[in-house]
C-alpha positions as a printed Julia matrix, in Angstrom:
216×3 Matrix{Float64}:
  97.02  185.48  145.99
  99.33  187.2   149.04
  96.71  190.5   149.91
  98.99  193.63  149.8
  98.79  194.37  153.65
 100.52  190.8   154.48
 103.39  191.14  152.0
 105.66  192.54  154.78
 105.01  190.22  157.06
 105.56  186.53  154.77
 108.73  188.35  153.65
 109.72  188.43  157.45
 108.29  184.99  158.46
 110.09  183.74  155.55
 113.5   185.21  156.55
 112.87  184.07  159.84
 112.67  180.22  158.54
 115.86  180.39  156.58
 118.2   182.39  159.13
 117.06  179.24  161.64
 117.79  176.82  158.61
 121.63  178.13  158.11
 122.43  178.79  161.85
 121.67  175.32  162.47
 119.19  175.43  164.69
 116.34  172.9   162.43
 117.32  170.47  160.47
 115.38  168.67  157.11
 111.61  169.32  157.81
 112.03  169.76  161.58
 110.73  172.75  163.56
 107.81  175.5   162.98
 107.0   179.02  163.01
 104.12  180.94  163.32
 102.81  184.88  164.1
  99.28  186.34  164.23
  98.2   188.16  161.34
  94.88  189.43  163.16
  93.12  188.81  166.18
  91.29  185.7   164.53
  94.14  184.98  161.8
  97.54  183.4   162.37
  99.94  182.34  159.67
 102.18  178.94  160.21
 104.49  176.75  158.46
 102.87  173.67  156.48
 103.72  169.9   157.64
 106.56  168.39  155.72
 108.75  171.19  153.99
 111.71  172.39  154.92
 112.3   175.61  156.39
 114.8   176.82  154.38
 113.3   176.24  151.07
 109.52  178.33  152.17
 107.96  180.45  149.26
 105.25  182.61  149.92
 102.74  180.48  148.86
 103.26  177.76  151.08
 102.84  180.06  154.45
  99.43  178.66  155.34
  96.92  181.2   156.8
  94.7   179.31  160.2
  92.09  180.13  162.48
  91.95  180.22  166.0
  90.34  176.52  166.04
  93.5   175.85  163.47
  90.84  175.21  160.35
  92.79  176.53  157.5
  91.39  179.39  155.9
  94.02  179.69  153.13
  96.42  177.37  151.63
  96.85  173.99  150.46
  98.82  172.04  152.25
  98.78  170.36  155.87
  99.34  172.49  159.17
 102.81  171.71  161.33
 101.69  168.94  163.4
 102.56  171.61  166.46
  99.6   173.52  165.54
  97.85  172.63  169.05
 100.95  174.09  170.89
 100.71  177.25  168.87
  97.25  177.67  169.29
  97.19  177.07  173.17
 100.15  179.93  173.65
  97.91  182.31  171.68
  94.62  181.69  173.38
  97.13  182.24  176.99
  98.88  185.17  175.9
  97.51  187.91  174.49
 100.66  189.73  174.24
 102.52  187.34  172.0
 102.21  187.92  168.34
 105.04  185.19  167.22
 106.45  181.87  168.26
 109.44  179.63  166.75
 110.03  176.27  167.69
 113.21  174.6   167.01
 115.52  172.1   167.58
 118.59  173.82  168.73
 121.57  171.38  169.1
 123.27  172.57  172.62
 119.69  173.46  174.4
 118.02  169.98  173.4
 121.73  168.97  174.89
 121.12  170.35  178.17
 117.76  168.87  178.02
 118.83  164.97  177.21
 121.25  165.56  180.33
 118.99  166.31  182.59
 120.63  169.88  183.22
 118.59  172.81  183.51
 119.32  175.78  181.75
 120.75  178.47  183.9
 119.57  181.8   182.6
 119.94  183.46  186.05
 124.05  183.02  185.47
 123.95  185.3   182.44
 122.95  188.77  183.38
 122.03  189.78  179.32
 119.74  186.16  179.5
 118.34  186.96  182.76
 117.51  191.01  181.9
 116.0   190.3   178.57
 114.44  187.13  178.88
 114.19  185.57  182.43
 114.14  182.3   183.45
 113.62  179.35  181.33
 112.17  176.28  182.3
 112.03  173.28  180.73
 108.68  171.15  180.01
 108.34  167.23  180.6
 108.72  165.42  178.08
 105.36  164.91  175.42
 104.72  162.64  172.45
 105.67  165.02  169.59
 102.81  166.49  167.41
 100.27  164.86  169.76
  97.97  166.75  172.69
 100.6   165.62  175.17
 102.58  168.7   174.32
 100.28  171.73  174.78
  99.58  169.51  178.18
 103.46  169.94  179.47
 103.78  173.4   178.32
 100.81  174.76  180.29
 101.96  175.43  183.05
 104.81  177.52  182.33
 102.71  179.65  179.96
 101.89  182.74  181.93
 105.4   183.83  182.96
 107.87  182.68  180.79
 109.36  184.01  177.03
 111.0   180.82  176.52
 110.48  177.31  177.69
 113.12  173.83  176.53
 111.5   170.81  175.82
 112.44  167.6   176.89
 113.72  166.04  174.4
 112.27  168.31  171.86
 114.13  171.09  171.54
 112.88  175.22  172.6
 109.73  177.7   172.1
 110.21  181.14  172.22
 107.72  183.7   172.13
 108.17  187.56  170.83
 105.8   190.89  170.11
 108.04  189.62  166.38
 109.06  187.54  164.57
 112.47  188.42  164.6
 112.14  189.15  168.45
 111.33  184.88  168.97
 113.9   184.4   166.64
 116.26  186.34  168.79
 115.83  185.17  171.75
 116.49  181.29  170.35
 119.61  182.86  169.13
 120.67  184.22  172.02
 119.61  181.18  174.46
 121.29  179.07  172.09
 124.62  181.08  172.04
 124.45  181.13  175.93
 123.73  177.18  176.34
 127.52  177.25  174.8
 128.83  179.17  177.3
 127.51  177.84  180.01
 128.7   174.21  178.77
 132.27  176.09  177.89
 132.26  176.9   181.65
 131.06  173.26  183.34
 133.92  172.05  180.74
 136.63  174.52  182.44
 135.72  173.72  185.58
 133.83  170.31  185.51
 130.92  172.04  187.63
 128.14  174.06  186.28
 128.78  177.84  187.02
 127.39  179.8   190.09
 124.28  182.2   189.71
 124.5   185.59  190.01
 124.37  186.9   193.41
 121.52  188.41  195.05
 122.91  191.75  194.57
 123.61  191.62  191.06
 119.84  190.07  190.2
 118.18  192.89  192.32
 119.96  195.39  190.21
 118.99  193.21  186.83
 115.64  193.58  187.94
 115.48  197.31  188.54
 116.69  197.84  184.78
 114.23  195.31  183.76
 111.73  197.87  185.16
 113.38  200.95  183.8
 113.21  199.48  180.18
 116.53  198.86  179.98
């Protein structure tokens, strides 16, 4: 039985998992989502189903040890990784991790993403680094995300696609989108020019910076 104050929030988490299923961005069972629904409750996608196809009742509902409180099924084998950004940052309420074609790209190349070439990346979402690679679904990857916890919204993984955090659902979502859309650009540009673009001056990022702090 969904409890009336969560209904909002499935409906959300569940339009979340199919806009990432039709923009391509997970494919078959990959990926996982999850969001806190308290400060000692967090919902997350089960093991084994795909994305696209989530009903209500299959949103499982965890604790902060990832024991699951309601539900049937299996947790995403990511739980750990979930869990650790949670415990680390108190100000994220949601986190998506996918396997977005161009940014997993960058990542098998060995080419960093370049956020700080983009000023709309670089004002809303900084810098984004990218973790070494970890054995999926095993302790190694809460291990290589660590340290890039504290002052990052979005971290690549080798190998393994991107984590994004947001105060929303749709606000994690977003930012994939939008990292995702500028991983095309930037490979649009080496392509033109068969170099990877500059950065942004040191001008131009001091200004970013000051509308970062305004709000902007």
């Amino acid at each position: 039985m969904i409890r009336e104050d969560s209904q909002r929030l499935i409906a959300e988490f569940i339009r979340v998992c199919q806009k990432l299923h039709r923009a391509g961005l997970i494919a078959a069972t990959d990926g996982n989502v999850s969001c806190r629904f308290s400060a000692e409750l967090l919902y997350i996608t089960p093991s084994g189903l795909p994305k696209g196809d989530l009903q209500a009742g299959d949103i499982l509902t965890v604790d902060m040890e990832g024991l699951v409180v309601e539900g049937s099924r299996k947790p995403s084998s990511e739980i750990r990784m979930h869990l650790l950004v949670y415990r680390n940052r108190p100000d994220v309420f949601a986190i998506v991790h996918a396997h977005p074609p161009m940014l997993t790209a960058l990542t098998l190349a060995g080419i960093p993403f370049q956020a700080d070439c983009l000023p709309e990346v670089w004002l809303t979402i900084g810098s984004v680094p990218t973790a070494p690679y970890a054995t999926p679904s095993t302790e190694e990857v809460p291990q290589s995300i660590a340290p890039f916890l504290e002052s990052h919204e979005a971290l690549l993984l080798e190998r393994h696609g991107s984590l994004t955090f947001g105060r929303t659902l749709n606000e994690a979502y977003l930012r994939l989108e939008k990292l995702e859309h500028a991983a095309h650009t930037l490979f649009y540009a080496y392509l033109l020019k068969q170099k990877m673009p500059l950065p942004l001056s040191l001008e131009a990022m001091k200004k970013l910076e000051e509308l970062g702090k305004m709000g902007m």
